[in-house]
Every structure is written in C-alpha cells, then in structure tokens.
N, C-alpha and C positions, 0 to 999 in steps of 0.2 A: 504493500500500500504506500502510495506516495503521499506527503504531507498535505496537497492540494486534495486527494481526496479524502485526508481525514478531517479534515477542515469542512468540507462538505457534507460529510457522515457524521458528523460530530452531534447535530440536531436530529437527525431520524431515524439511529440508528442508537437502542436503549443500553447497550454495553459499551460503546463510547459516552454515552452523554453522562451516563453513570458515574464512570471513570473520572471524566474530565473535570464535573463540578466535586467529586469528592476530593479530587490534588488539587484544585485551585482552592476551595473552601477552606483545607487541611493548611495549605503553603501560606492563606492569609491569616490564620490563627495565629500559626506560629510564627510568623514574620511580626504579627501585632507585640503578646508575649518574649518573643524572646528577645525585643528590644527594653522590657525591664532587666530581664535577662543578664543583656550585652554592658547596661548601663552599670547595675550592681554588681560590678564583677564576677558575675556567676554564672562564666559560660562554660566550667566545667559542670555545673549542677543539670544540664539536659542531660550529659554523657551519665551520669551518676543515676540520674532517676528514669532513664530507658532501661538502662540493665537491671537497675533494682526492680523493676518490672517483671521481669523474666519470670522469675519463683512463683508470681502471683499466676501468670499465666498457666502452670503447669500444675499449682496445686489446685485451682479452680478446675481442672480438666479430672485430676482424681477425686475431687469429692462430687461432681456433677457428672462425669462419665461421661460427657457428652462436648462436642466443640463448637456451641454455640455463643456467636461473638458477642454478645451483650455479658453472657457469664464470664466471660474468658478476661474482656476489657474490665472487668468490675473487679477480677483479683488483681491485674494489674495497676488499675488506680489503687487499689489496698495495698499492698506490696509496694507501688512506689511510693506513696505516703508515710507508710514505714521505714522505709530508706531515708524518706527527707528527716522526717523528724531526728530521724538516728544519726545525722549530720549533724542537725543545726546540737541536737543533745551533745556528740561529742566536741562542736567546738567552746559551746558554750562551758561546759561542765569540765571539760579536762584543758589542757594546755596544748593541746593538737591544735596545728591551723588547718584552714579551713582546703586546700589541696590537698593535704594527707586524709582527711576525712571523707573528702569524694573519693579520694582512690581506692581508701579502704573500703566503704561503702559499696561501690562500682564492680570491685574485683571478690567480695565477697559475697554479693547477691546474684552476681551473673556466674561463680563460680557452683553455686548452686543451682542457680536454673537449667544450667548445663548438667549437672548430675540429675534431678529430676527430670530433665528431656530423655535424657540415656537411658534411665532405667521407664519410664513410659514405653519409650518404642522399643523394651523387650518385652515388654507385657503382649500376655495373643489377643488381647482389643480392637481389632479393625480399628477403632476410630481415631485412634491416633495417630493414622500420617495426617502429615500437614502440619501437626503443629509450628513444626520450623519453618513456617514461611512468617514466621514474626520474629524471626532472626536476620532476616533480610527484606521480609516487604511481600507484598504479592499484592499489587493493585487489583489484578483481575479480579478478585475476588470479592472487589466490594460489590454491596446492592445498594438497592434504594433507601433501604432504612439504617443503613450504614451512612448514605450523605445527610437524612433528612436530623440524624444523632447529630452529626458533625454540627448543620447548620444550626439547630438547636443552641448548641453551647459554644457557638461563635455568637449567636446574638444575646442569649444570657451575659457572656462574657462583657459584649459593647455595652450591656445597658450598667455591668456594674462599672467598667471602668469609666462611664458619664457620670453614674453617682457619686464615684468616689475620686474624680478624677484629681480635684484640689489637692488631698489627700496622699494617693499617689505619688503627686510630683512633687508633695514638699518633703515625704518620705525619700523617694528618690536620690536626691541631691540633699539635703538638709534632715538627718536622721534626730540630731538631739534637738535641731530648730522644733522638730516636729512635737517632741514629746512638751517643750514647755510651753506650745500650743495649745497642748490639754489633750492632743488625739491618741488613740490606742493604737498605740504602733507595732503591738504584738499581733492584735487584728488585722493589721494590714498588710504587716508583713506575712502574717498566714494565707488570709483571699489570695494576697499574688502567686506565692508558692503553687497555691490550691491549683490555680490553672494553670500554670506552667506545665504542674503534675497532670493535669486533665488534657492538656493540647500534646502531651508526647506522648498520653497512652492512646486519642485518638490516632494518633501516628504510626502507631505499632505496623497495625494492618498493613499502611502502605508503603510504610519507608523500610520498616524496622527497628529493632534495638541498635543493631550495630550505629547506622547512616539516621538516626532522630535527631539526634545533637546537631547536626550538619544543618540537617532541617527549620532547625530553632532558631539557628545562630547566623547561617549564612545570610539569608533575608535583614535581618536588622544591623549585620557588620555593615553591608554592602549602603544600607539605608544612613548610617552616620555619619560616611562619607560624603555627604552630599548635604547636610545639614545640622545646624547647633541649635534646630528646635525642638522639643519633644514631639510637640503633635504633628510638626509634620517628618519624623521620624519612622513614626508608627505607621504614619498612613501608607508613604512611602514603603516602608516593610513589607505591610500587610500588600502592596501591590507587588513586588518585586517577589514573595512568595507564592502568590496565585499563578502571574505569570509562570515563576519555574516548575509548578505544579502543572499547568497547562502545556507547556512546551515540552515539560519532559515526558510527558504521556504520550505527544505528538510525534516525539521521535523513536519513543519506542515501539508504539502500535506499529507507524512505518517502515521500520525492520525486524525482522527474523529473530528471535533469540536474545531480545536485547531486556533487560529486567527496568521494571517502571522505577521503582524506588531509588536505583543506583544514578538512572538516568535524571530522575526531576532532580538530587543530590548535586549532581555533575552543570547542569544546568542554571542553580541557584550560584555554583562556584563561578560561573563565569559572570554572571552580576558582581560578585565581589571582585573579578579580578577587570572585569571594565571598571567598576566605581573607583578600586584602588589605584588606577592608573589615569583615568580620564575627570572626575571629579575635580571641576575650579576649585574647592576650600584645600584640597588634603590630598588631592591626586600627585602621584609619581609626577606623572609630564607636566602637570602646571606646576608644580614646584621647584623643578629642574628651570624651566624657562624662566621664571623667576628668580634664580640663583644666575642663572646667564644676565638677565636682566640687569640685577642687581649689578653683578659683577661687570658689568658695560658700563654703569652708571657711574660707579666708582672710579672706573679710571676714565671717564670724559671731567669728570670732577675734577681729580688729582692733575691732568692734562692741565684745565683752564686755569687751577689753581697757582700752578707750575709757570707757566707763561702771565697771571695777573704779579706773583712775583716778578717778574723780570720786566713787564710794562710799567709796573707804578715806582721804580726808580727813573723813569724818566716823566717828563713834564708833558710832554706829549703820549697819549696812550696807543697812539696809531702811528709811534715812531715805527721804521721797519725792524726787524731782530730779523737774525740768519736762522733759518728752518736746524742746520747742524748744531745749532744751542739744544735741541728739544734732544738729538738723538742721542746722548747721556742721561737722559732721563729715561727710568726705566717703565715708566705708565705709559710713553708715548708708543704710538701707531701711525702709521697713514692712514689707518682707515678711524681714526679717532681724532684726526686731524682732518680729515674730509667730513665728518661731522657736526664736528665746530664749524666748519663751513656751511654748512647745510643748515645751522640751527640761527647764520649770521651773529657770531659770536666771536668771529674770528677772520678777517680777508689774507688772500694768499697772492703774492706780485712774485712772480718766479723764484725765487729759493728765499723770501723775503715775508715771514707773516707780522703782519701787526691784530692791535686787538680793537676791536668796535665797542662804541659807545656802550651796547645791549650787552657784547662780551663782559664787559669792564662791571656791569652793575651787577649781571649774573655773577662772575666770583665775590664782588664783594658780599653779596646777599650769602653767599655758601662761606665767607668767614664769620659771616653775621651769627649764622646757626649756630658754628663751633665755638 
C-alpha cells in the first residue's frame, strides 16, 4: 500500500481509521503530559513506570484467566502506581536520589514481569500468547472501544488540567512559592503523577513498555524547543505527538513487516531532531549562524575601532592613512574592509583609506558603550 492510498482508506476503511485516531489521540496525550514531564525533570519516571507496568499486566492475566484489555490495563495502572509511589517513598524517606530510584524501581519490576511472562507461557492455557505484544506494541490490535477509552481520559485529562491549571504552573516552576500560597501541593503533585501513570498505561497497547518513555518525552522535548511558554508548549506537544502517531501508522501500514509502535517512536524522533537543529530560540543552525554573526560583528568593530584610533590623532578625520597600516592588525580583512565600505563608514582612494563622518561617530558611539 502506498501512502497516497492510505490516506484515502484512512476514512472508509474501519481498521485504519481505528488505528489512526487511537496513535494520534494516544501521541496527543502524551505529548500534553509528558511536557510536565520534561519540565520537572522526570523524564526518566515514563521509563520507570512503563516497566513497572509489566507485573500488573501478567498478574491480572493469572487471576482473570483471560486477556481482556480493560482487565489487563487496570493491573497495569495498579502496578504502575505502585512503582511510582515506591519512588517518590524511597527518595523521600531514604537518602537515594531520585535516578537511583527509577533505576531500581525500572529494573526491579520489569525484572519481574519478565519472570511472570516466562512462566505464563509455560502454562498449557491457550490464552496466553500474545501477551508480549505489550512489550513492544501491537497497534493492530486496537478496537473501537480501545480509542473511545483513550479519548475518554484525554478529555477528563483537558478539563482537569483547565481546573487546575493556575495550580499547575505555579507548582511547576515555583514548588515552595506554591505551598505558602496555601495550595496542597501533595495533591497536585499526585493528579499529575496520576496521569502521567494513566497516559503510559494507555500506551502499553500501542507502543509498549520498552518505546512509552520515547512516547512521552519525544513530543514535549521537540515542543520546548521552539518555545519559553507553557501553554503553548503543551499544545505544540500535544500536536507534534498526534502527528507522529498518525504518520507512523502511515508508514507502517504502507510497508510489509514494519511494527507501528517502533515506527510512530522513530517518527516522533525526527521532530526532535528537526526542532533540535532548525528551531530560531535553541536550534543547532541558528545558533551557529549567530556565533558566525557575532563573530563578524566583533571584528568589523575591532577593524573600525583600530583605524578610529589612528584617525582621531589627526585633525582631519578623512586624512588618507596607507591600507598597509591595517595589515599588522590582526582583526583586519578585505573583506571587513569592503564592508566598512558598504556600511559608508569608511572610503577607499587606491591603497589610501580615510574614515567618514558616519564612520567617525559609529566608533565613537562603540567606545561610548565600553
């Protein structure tokens, strides 16, 4: 299938359209989320509470017997909740920071989920393949009431983060501002958590354990690049993960063998690696050109500065000086001396430059600064 006719099959055709609005719904949740995420340095806590995931999934399956996704997602949010608290309990309570305690957390829970997948799929249950497709993702498999969940707890989500949005941002940025506010900052730093843990277990399904964190994080890095405001951070996110949610479905329905989850993954990375390079505030190339800029500026300076020394010992400013006075100067160019020309700050009579009135006021104005 070529991308031009997924595009066209995308409306009338019920397992694309399925598809397509559960990664785009799924990519703006998390792109929303995991820009508190990004902000409150806790972009290893998606990685930590995807895997701390896992155990839920696998004991849900042994005490229900059955692999249905509402059951399966409901241990997972339990089991990632448990994980989180078991963070924030060890940094608070012991003197671990807070990396050591994702890791431990991360490699402890997933180190179990992985012993309960092993021994399930020795049990003679027919019903347990599959469960490892939420170790990497398996988009195919959503349904309708798989998006209609999704969509669900994306607009729960919008309406609290409207209520509380004040709240939010002064937590965000201002954590003790907050408290002598008067707000409950344990409450809110809980709700956030809450959905953070709610937006990676919806995620399970299509991304994975391994590739959720990617999910969460790539969307809102790529978003801050491009702006110092919150709200339009999030929105920005939340678009920039629909799109990679939409786009990586489109590439992979249109080739053979290609897995959705790894692909929308792949897809969200190249937002961050255009944002990281092409982005006015913070991009790679505009800040290069700006370093060149600068560095051009500096030495037209240091040129004009160079030569207003040597004009304002004489009484006339547009006396002529020899051009081979400049070339002991190490700032000097010709082509920084054809600019002075060009800016009329400077005229040039065969090997003979003098300095113009405009010249003359321009350096004084740049010793004025110093």
């Amino acid at each position: 299938m070529e991308l031009s006719d997924y595009f066209s099959q995308v409306f009338s055709d019920y397992t694309l359209r399925t598809i397509t609005l559960g990664t785009a719904i799924l990519g703006a949740i998390c792109g929303m989320l995991g820009s508190f995420a990004v902000l409150r340095k806790q972009s290893l806590l998606g990685d930590a509470i995807s895997h701390a995931a896992l155990p839920g999934i696998a004991i849900a399956f042994l005490i229900t017997g059955t692999k249905d996704t509402n059951v399966l997602l409901l241990g997972a949010l339990v089991s990632g909740l448990i994980g989180t608290f078991w963070i924030r309990g060890m940094i608070t309570k012991t003197h671990l920071k807070s990396d050591t305690a994702l890791g431990l957390v991360l490699s402890l829970f997933f180190g179990f989920g992985m012993l309960l997948l092993t021994y399930i799929q020795k049990q003679p249950n027919a019903n347990q393949a599959g469960l490892d497709k939420y170790l990497f993702g398996q988009a195919a498999t959503l349904v309708e009431s798989d998006v209609w969940l999704m969509a669900i707890v994306t607009s729960v989500c919008l309406v609290v983060l409207l209520l509380f949005w004040k709240e939010f941002k002064i937590l965000l940025f201002d954590a003790d501002y907050t408290k002598t506010l008067g707000f409950n900052t344990r409450f809110i730093d809980v709700l956030i958590t809450f959905f953070i843990v709610l937006a990676i277990v919806l995620g399970l399904q299509t991304v994975g354990v391994v590739l959720m964190s990617a999910m969460l994080l790539a969307p809102a890095a790529a978003a801050r690049q491009w702006t110092n405001k919150l709200s339009v951070m999030i929105v920005l996110a939340a678009i920039f993960g629909a799109f990679s949610g939409v786009f990586g479905t489109a590439i992979s329905a249109s080739q053979n063998n290609l897995s959705t989850g790894p692909v929308i993954v792949l897809v969200a990375g190249v937002f961050v690696l255009f944002s990281f390079v092409f982005s006015p505030g913070r991009g790679i190339l505009f800040k290069q050109l700006r370093v060149y800029q600068n560095r051009r500026d500096l030495k037209l300076q240091k040129t004009l500065q160079f030569m207003f020394d040597i004009a304002r010992t004489h009484e006339d400013i547009s006396h002529p000086h020899a051009i081979r006075i400049l070339n002991n100067f190490q700032g000097y160019t010709k082509a920084t001396l054809q600019e002075l020309i060009e800016k009329d700050w400077v005229s040039v009579s065969g090997q003979n430059w003098s300095m113009t009135e405009k010249g003359y006021d321009a350096a004084q104005n740049l010793y004025n600064k110093n």
